[in-house]
C-alpha positions as CSV (number, residue, x, y, z in Angstrom):
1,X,30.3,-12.6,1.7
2,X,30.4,-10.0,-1.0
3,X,27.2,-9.6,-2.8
4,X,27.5,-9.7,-6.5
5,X,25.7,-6.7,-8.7
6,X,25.7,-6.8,-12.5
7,X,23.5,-4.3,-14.1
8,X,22.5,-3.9,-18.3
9,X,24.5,-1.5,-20.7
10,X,22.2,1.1,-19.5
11,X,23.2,3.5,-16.4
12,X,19.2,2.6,-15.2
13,X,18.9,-1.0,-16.6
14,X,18.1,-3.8,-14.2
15,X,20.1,-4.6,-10.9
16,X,20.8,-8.2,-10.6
17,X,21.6,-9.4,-7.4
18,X,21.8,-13.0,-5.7
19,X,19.9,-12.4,-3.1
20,X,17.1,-9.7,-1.5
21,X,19.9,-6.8,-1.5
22,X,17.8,-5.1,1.5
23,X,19.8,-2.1,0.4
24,X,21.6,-1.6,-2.6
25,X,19.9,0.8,-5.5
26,X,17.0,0.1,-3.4
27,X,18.0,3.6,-0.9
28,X,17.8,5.6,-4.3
29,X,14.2,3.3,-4.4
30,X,13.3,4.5,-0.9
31,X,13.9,8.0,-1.3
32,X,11.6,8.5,-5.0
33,X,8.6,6.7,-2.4
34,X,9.0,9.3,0.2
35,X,8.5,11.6,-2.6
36,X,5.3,10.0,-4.2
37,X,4.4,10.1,-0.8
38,X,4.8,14.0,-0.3
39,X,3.1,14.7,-4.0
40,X,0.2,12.0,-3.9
41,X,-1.5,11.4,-0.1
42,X,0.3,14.6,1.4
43,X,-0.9,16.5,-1.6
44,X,-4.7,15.3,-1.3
45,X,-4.6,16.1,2.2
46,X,-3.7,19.1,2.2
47,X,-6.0,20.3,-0.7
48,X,-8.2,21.0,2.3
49,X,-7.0,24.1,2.7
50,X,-8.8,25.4,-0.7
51,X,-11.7,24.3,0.5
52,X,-13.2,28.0,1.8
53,X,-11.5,29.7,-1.5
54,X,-13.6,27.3,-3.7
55,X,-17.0,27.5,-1.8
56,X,-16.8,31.7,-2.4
57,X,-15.5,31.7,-6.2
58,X,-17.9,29.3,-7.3
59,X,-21.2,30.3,-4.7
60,X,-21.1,26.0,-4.1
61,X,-21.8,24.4,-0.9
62,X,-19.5,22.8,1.5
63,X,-21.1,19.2,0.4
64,X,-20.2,20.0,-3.5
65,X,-16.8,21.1,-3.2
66,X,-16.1,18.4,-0.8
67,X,-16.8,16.2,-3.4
68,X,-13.6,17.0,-5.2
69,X,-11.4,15.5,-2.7
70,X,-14.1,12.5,-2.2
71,X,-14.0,11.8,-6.3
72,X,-10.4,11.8,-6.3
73,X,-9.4,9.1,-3.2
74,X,-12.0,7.0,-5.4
75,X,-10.4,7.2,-8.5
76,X,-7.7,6.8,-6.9
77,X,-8.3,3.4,-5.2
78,X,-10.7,2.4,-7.5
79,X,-8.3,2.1,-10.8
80,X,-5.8,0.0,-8.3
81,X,-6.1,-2.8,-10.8
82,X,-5.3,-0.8,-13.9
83,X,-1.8,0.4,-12.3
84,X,-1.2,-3.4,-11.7
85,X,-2.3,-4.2,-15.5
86,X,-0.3,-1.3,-16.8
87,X,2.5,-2.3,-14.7
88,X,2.8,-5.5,-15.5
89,X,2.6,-5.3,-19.7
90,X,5.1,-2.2,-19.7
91,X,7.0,-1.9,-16.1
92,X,6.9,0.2,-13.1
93,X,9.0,2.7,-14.8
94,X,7.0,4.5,-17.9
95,X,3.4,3.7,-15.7
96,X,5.3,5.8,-12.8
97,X,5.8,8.9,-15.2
98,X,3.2,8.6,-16.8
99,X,1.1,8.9,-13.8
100,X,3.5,12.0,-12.2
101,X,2.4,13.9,-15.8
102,X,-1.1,13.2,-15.2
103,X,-1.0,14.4,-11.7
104,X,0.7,17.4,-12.5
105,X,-1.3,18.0,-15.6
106,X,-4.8,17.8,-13.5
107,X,-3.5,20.1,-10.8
108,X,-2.3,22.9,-12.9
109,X,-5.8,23.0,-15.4
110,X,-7.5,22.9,-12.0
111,X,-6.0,26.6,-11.6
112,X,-8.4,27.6,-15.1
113,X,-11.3,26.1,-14.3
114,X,-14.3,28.3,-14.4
115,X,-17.1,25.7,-12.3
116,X,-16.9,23.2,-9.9
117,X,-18.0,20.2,-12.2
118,X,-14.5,21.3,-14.4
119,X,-12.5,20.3,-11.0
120,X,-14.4,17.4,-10.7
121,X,-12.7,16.2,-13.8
122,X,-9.2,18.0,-13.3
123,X,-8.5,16.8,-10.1
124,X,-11.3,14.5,-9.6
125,X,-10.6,12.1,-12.3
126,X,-7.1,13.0,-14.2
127,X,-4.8,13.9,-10.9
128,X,-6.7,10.9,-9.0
129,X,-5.8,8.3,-12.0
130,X,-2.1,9.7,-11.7
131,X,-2.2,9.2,-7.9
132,X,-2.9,5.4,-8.8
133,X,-0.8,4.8,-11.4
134,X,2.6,6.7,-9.2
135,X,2.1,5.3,-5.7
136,X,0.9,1.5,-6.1
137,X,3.7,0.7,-8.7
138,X,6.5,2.3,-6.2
139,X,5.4,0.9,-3.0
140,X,5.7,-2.7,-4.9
141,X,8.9,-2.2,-6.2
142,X,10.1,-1.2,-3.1
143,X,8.7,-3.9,-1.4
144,X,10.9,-6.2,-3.7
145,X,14.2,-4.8,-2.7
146,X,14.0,-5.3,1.3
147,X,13.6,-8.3,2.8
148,X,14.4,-8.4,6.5
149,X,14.8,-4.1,6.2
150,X,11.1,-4.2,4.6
151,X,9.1,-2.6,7.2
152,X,11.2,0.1,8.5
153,X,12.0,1.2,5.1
154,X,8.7,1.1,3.7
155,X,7.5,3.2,7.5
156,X,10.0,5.3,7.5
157,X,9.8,6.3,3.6
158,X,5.8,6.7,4.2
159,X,6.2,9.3,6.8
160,X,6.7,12.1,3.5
161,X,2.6,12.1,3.4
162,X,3.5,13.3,7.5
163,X,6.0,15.3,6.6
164,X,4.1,17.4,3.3
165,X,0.7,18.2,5.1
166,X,2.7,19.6,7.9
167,X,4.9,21.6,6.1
168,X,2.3,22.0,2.8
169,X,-1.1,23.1,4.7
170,X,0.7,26.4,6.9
171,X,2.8,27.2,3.3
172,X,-0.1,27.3,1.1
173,X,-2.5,29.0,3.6
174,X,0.2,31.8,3.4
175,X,1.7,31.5,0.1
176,X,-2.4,32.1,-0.9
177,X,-3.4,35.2,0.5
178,X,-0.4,36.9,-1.4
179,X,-1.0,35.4,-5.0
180,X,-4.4,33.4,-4.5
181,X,-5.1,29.7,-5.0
182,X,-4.9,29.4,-8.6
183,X,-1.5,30.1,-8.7
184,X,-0.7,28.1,-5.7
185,X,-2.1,25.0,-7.4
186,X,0.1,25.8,-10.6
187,X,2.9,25.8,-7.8
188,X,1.6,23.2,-6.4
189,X,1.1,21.3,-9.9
190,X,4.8,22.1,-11.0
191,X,6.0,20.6,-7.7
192,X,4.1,16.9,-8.2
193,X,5.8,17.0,-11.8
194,X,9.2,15.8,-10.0
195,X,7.2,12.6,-9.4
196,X,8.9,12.2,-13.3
197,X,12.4,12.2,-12.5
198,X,11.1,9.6,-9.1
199,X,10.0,7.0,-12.2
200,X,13.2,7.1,-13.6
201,X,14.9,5.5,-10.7
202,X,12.6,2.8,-10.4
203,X,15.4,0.4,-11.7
204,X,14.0,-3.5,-12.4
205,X,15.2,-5.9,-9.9
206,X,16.5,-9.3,-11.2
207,X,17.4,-12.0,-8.3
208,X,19.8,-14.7,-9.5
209,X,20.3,-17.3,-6.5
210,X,23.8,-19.0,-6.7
211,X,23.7,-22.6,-8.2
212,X,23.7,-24.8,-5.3
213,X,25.2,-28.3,-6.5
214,X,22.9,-31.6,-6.6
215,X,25.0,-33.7,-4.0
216,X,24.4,-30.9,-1.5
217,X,20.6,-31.7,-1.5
218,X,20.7,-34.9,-1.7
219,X,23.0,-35.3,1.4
220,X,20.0,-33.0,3.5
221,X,17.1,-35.0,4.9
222,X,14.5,-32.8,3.9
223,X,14.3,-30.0,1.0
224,X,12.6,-26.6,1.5
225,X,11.7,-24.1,-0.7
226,X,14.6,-21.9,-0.3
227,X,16.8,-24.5,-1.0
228,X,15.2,-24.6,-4.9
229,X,17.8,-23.3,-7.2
230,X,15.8,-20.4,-8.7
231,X,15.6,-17.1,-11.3
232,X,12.7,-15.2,-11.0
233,X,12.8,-11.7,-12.6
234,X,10.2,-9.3,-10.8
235,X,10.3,-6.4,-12.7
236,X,11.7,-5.3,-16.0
237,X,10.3,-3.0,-19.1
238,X,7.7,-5.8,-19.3
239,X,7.3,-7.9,-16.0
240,X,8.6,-11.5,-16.5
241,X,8.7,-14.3,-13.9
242,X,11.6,-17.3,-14.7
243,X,12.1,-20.2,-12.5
244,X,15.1,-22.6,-12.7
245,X,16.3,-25.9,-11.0
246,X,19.9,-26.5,-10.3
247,X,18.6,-30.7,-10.2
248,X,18.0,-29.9,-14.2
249,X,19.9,-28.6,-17.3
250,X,18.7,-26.6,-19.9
251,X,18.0,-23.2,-21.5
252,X,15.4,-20.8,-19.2
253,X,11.9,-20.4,-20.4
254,X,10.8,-17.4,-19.2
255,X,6.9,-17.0,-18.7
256,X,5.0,-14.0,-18.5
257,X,2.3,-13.3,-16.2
258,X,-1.2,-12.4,-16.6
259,X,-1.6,-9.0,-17.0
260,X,-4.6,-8.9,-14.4
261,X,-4.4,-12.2,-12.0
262,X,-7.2,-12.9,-9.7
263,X,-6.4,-15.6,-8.6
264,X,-5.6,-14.1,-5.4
265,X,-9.4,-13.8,-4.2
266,X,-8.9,-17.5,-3.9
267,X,-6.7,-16.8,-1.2
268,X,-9.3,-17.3,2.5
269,X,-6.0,-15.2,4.2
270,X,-6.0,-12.3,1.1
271,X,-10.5,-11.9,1.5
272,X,-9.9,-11.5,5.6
273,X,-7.4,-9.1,5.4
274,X,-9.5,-7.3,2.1
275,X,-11.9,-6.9,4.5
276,X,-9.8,-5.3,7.1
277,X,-8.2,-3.0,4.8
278,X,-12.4,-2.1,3.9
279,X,-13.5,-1.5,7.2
280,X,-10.5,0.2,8.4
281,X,-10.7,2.5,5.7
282,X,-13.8,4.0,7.3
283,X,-11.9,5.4,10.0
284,X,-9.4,7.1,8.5
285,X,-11.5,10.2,7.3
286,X,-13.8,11.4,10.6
287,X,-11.1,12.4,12.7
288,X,-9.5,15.3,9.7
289,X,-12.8,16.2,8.7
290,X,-14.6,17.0,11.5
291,X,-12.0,17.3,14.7
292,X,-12.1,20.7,14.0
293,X,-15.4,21.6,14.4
294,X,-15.8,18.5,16.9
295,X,-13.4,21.2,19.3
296,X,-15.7,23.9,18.3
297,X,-18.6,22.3,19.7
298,X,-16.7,21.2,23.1
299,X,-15.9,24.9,23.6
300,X,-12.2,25.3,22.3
301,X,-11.6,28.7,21.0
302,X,-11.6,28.3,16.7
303,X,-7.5,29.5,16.9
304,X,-6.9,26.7,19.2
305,X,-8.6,24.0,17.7
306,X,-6.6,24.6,14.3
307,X,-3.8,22.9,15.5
308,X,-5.6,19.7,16.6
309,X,-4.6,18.9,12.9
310,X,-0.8,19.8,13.6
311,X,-0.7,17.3,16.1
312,X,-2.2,14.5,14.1
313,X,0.6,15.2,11.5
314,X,3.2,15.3,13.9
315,X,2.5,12.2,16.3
316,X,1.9,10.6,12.4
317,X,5.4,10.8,11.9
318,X,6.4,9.1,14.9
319,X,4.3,6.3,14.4
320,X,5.4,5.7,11.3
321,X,9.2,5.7,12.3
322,X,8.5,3.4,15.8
323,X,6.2,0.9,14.2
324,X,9.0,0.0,10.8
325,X,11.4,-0.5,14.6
326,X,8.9,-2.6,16.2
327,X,8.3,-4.9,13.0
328,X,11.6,-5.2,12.2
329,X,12.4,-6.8,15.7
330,X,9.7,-8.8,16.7
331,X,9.5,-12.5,15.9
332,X,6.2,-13.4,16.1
333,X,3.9,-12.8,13.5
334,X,3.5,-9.4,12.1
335,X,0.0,-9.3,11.6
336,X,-0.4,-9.7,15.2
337,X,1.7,-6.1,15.5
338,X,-1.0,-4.8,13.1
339,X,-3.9,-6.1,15.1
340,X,-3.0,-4.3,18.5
341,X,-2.4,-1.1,16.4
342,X,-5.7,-1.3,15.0
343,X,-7.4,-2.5,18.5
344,X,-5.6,0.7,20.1
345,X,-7.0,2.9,17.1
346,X,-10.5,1.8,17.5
347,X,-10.4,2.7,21.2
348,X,-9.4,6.1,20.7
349,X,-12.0,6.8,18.0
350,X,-14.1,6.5,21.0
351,X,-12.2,8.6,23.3
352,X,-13.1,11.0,21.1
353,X,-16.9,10.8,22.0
354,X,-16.5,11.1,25.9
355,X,-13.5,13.7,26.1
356,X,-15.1,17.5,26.7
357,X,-12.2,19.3,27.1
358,X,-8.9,21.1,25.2
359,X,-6.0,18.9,26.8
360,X,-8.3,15.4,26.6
361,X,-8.9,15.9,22.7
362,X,-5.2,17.2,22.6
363,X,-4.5,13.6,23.7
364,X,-6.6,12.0,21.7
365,X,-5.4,13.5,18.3
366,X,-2.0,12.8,19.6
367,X,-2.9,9.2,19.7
368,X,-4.9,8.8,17.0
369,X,-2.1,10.0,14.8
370,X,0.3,8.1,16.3
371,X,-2.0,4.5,15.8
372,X,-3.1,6.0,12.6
373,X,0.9,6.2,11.3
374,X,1.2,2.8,12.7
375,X,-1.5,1.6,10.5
376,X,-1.2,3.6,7.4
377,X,2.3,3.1,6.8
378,X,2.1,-0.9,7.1
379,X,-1.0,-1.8,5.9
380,X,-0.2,-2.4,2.2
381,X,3.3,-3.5,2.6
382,X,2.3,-6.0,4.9
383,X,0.8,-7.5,1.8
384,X,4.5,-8.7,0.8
385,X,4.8,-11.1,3.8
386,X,4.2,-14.9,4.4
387,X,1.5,-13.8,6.8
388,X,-0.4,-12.5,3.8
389,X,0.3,-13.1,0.4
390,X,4.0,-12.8,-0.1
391,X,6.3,-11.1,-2.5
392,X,5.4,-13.4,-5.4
393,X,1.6,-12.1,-5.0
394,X,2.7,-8.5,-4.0
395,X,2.0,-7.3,-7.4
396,X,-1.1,-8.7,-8.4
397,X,-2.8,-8.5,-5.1
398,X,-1.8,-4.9,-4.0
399,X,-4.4,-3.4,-6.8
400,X,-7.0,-5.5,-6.0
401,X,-6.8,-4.7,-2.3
402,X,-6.5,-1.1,-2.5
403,X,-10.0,-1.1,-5.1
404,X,-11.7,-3.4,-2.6
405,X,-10.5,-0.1,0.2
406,X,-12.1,2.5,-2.7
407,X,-15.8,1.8,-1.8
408,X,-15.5,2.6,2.1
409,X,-13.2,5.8,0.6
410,X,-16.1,7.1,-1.4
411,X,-18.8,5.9,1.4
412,X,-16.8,7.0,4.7
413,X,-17.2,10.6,4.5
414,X,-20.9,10.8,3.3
415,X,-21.6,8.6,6.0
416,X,-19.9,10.6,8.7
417,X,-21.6,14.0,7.5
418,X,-25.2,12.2,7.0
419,X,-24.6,10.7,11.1
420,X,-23.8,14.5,12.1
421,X,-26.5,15.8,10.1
422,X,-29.2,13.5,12.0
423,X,-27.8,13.6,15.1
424,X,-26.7,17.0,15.2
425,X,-23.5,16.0,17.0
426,X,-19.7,15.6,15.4
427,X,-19.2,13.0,17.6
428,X,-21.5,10.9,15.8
429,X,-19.2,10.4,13.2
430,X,-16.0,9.1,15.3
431,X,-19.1,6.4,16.3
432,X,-19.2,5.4,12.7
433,X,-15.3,5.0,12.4
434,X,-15.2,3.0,15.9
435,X,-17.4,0.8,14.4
436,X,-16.1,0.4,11.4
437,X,-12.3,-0.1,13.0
438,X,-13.5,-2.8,15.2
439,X,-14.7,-4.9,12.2
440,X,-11.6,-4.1,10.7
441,X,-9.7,-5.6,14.0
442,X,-11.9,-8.7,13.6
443,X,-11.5,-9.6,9.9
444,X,-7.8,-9.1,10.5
445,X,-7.2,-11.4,13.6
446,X,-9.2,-14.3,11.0
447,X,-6.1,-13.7,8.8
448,X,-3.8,-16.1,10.6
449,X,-5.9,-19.1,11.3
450,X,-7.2,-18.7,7.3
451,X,-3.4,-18.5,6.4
452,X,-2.8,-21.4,9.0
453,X,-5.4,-23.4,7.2
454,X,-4.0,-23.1,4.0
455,X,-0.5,-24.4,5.3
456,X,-1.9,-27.1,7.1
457,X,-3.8,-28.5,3.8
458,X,-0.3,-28.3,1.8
459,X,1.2,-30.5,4.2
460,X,-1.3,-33.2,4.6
461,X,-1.3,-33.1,0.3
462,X,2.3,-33.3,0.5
463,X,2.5,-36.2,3.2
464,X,0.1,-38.0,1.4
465,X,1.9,-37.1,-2.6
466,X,5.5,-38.1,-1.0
467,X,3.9,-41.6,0.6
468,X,1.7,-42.5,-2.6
469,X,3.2,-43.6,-5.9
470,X,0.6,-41.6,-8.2
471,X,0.4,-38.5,-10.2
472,X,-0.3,-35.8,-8.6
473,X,-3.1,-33.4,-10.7
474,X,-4.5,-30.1,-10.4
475,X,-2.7,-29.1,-7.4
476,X,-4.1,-25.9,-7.5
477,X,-7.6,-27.1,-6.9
478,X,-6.2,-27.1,-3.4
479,X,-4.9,-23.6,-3.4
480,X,-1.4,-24.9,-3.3
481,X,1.2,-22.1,-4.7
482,X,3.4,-22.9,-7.2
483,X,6.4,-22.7,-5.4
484,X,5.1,-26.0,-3.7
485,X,4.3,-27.7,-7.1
486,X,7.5,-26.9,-8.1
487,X,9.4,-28.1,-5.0
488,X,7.4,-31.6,-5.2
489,X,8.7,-32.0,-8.7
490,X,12.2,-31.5,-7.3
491,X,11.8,-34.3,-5.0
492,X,10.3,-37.2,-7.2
493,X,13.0,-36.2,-9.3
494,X,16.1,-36.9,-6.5
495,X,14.2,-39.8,-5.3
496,X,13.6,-41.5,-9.1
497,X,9.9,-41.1,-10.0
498,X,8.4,-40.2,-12.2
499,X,5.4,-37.9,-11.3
500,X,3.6,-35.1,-13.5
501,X,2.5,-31.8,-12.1
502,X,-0.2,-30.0,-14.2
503,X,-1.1,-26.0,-12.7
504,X,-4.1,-24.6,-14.1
């Protein structure tokens, strides 16, 4: 079957397709994420590295300058809902480079400043509001053009956040004892402005389902969802959504969206896996932060326990290639791939409390970058399955998820450094992101059974809708998607009554 692609009078109008292309325009898609990747997460990452050169030209403490870095993950995560508001009045494309411009623009005045407070707002505030508005908006549009494909794509694209602080922290510790760390952030500022050119191939995706003919479904002897004859347009210069029935002529209405939709924190199965993505979050900053000094305290010579950081990045990347394998062959739920990844994390947060030794933390960094790729690279675009909230949701739920994550970004760190400072003893912290991991791994095995729940409601309302010759109102009371509304409609229709559907 040849798939049909039409596109608009421009050379970077929307791709229509009749189906989920899981390729398509959607490589060129791919390849601008890897990008954001390298110039957002890789970038903030590796800022570490300035860390020293800022504490000496401004006389501030280690705690103050650290704050930088803390500021900007907030904002960044925080603002999560703004990039979905933006996104969906104007597109993904002009929020995109808009927010590569601000990036750029925040790293390069961060080369003038004259205080620390200055950076707070340069990169703090203006390069972590461009972070938000480049990477959500990408990693949702690619979401929409893989289906079966979605996972490894989306894993194997993530891995440029792997690839940039290995190749980014050794170049710029280099790079700055010849010209000095201003004018390696103006390098580094000039580099994040291709994010630009990666907004201009964020091409709207428009999926067109062939008409399937009305005898068709009426010779089946039951009707799913993907047998509904729909149009829905994900993305365009101003995000539409248009649903059709081949059981009924007429013109297309399209109807926009709300610009901010929270309907999702309705959702039992989007709260549980919020709060995954809130504890989890916790752990993700102990291990870069302190391993370091962690192998100071154990005895491993300061050279030495440099590279513990190396082999993070490194066994990152191969987690993030195996795990886009793993999910896109297994059958079985892939939430339940996820949990096991996260279980696995948690248990080597607390290796690192009882290891004492070079080669038993080498391990241990080796497998907490491994789980941690696993994790990182999956986490939001699991979003776009059935398990969670699906495509349809994708867009409005992926802000709200990532600003319900900013709060344990902003607290994770403090929390780590106030445990070490009472206890006197790095390994405090990993305690703190063990702890935090496992509550993680308990919110998210409580996804299924909520998401269970929900389906097992819609079919007993839709037993007892099918069975009863009344109106059915207010269906969403129940927490029944609209697809479902729209699929009941179909059938009173075939069957010859008459029933009215009202969605709030």
């Amino acid at each position: 079957m040849v798939m049909r692609v039409t596109s608009s009078k421009h050379c970077l109008g929307p791709n229509v397709y009749p189906e989920v292309p899981d390729g398509g325009w959607g490589w060129a898609v791919a390849v601008a994420f890897f990008l954001v990747e390298v110039c957002t997460y890789g970038t903030i990452k590796s800022l570490g590295v300035f860390l020293q050169d800022l504490m000496e030209e401004f006389g501030e403490s280690n705690s103050r300058v650290s704050w930088v870095i803390s500021i900007c993950v907030f904002i960044f995560t925080f603002t999560a809902p703004l990039s979905t508001l933006l996104s969906n009045r104007f597109g993904y494309r002009p929020v995109v480079m808009m927010g590569g411009f601000l990036i750029s623009l925040g790293t390069i005045i961060s080369a003038f400043t004259s205080s620390i407070n200055e950076m707070y707002i340069t990169i703090g505030i203006i390069s972590g509001l461009g972070y938000c508005l480049t990477f959500l908006p990408t990693v949702t549009i690619l979401a929409q053009y893989f289906s079966r494909r979605r996972a490894l794509v989306t894993s194997v694209a993530s891995s440029g956040e792997s690839f940039a602080i290995f190749a980014f922290a050794p170049a710029l510790t280099a790079l700055k004892q010849h010209i000095g760390w201003r004018y390696c952030l103006v390098i580094l500022g000039t580099i994040q402005a291709s994010v630009i050119g990666c907004g201009l191939l964020l091409r709207p995706i428009i999926i067109e389902p062939q008409i399937v003919k009305e005898d068709e479904e009426l010779d089946k002897d039951s009707l799913s969802l993907k047998q509904l004859q729909t149009v829905y347009e994900l993305e365009n210069e101003q995000t539409r959504t248009s649903i059709s029935s081949g059981t009924e002529a007429g013109p297309l209405k399209p109807s926009s969206p709300k610009l901010l939709d929270f309907s999702v924190l309705k959702d039992a199965a989007f709260i549980w896996y919020s709060l995954f993505g809130l504890f989890a979050t916790l752990g993700f900053f102990a291990p870069q932060l302190y391993i370091i000094e962690l192998s100071k305290s154990r005895g491993v010579e300061p050279g030495m326990a440099s590279y513990m950081l190396s082999v993070m990045a490194v066994a990152e990347i191969f987690g993030r290639l195996s795990i886009g394998v793993v999910l896109n062959k297994v059958r079985c739920r892939k939430t339940l791939v996820l949990l096991g990844c996260v279980v696995l994390l948690c248990l080597v947060l607390v290796g690192f409390t009882i290891v004492w030794e070079f080669w038993g933390l080498v391990v241990c960094c080796a497998l907490y970058g491994y789980f941690l790729g696993t994790v990182g690279s999956t986490h939001i675009p699991m979003l776009a399955e059935e398990d969670v909230v699906g495509i349809q949701k994708m867009a409005s739920s992926v802000g709200m998820y990532v600003c319900i994550q900013s709060f344990a970004g902003l607290a994770g760190p403090p929390l780590g450094g106030v445990l070490v400072d009472v206890t006197k003893n790095y390994g405090a912290a990993f305690y703190s992101c063990a702890v935090g991991m496992g509550l993680s791994a308990i919110c998210l095995a409580l996804v299924g059974p909520a998401k269970s729940g929900i389906t097992w409601c819609q079919r007993q309302l839709f037993n007892n809708c099918t069975q009863a010759s009344v109106p059915v109102v207010s269906l969403s009371h129940f927490s029944v998607c609209y697809w479902f509304v729209f699929s009941l409609s179909q059938i009173t229709a075939i069957s010859g009554k008459r029933h009215c559907c009202h969605g709030y």
